[in-house]
N, C-alpha and C positions, 0 to 999 in steps of 0.2 A: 656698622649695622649689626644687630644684636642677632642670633641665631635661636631657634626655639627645637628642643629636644625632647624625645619620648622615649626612653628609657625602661627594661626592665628585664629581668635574668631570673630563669625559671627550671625546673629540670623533671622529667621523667623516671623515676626509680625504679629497679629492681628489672630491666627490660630482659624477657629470656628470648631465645634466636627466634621465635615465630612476630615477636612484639619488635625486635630488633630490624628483623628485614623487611617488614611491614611498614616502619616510620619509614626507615633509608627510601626506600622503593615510593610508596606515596607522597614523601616532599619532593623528591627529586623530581617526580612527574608535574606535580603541583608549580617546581619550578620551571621545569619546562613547558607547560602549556596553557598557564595563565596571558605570559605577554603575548600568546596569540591571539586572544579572543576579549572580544568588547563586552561591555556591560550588560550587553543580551542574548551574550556566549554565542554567535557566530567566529568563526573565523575571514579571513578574506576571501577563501574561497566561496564561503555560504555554507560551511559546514559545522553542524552543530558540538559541543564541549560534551563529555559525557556527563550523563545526569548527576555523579557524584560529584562534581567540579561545578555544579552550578550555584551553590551559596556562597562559593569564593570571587563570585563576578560581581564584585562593587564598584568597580571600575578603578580600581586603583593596577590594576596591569603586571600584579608581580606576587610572589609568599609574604615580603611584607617584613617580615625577621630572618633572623639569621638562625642554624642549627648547627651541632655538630652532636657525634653519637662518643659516647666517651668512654672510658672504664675506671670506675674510680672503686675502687678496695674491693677491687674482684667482682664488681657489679656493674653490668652496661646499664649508662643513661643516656636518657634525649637531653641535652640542653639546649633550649632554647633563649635567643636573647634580643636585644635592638642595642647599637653603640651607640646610633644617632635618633633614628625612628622607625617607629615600626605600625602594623597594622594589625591590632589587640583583638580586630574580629576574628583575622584569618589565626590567628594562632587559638585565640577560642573555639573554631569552629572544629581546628584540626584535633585539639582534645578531647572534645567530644565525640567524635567519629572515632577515636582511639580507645578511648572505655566502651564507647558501646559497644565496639567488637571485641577489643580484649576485657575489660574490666568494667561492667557493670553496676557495680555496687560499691565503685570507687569515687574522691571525687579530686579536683586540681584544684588550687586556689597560684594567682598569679596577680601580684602589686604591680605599680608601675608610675612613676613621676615622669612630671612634665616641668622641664626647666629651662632656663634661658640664658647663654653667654651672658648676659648683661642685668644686671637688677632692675628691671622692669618691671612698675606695678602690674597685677594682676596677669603678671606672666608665667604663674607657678603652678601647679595645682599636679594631681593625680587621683589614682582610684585604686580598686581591685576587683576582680572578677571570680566569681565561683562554679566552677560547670562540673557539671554530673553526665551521666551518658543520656538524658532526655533534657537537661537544660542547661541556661547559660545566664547566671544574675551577673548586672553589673552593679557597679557602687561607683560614682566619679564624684570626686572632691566638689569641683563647681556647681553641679546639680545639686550636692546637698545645701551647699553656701544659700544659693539662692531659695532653696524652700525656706530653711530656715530664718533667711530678709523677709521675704512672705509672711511666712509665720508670726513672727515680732510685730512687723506693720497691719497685719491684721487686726491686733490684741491695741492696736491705737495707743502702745508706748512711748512711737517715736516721731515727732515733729520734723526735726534735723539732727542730721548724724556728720560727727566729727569723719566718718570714714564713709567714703562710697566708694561701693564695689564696680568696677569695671560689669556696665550691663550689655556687654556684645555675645 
């Protein structure tokens, strides 16, 4: 059985100790009180998630990637990363709530492939994402694939094609 991965390795630069204890402090919480709460942010009790932990409720139940804070040539960073898979909203979201308090006029940019133990058609793909402290563009591989089938088949070049893309 073929395994399918989502991959990607990203880092924070330049963190001084106010941006440092801020990331620590906010994923750690993030990791701690997401698996309580459902996708309409109660908990079991019936008690509500605080308002800042509410865009992380997609129901997937957890942060989603992996973190570690680091210090490389006398500079603390965030790294953020997935070995296997991860969850490309919550790490978007978390950037963006990161510039808008510290860094404003900043922006992240973070790739990311999608791949599979096994060579499986149409089991490859990836994207990247661009966020700012007021937004978050995505770009994914598959979605452009498919405008571009679109596009071609519109223009009435192609009757049959040697190649068809996986349309799920």
């Amino acid at each position: 059985m073929a395994k399918n991965y989502k991959l990607f390795s990203e880092v924070i630069r330049r963190l001084n100790e106010e941006e440092r204890a801020w990331c620590e402090n906010r994923l750690q919480r993030l990791e701690q009180s997401l698996p309580n709460f459902d996708e309409n942010g109660f908990d079991e009790h019936g008690e509500h998630c605080a308002p800042e932990d509410e865009p992380y409720l997609n129901g997937a139940g957890d942060l989603g990637f992996q973190w570690k804070l680091t210090s490389e040539s006398n500079e603390d960073e965030l790294w953020m990363y997935a070995e296997e898979s991860c969850d490309l909203e919550h790490v978007a979201l978390f950037v963006r709530e990161f510039l808008a308090r510290f860094r404003p006029n900043e922006y992240f940019t973070l790739t990311w492939a999608e791949t599979c133990s096994k060579p499986r058609i149409s089991e490859f793909s990836g994207g990247a994402v661009f966020v700012t402290a007021e937004d978050i563009e995505w770009h994914g591989v598959t979605a452009w694939i498919c405008r571009k089938v679109a596009e071609f088949t519109q223009q009435g070049k192609v009757v049959e094609s040697s190649y068809v893309a996986n349309q799920n």
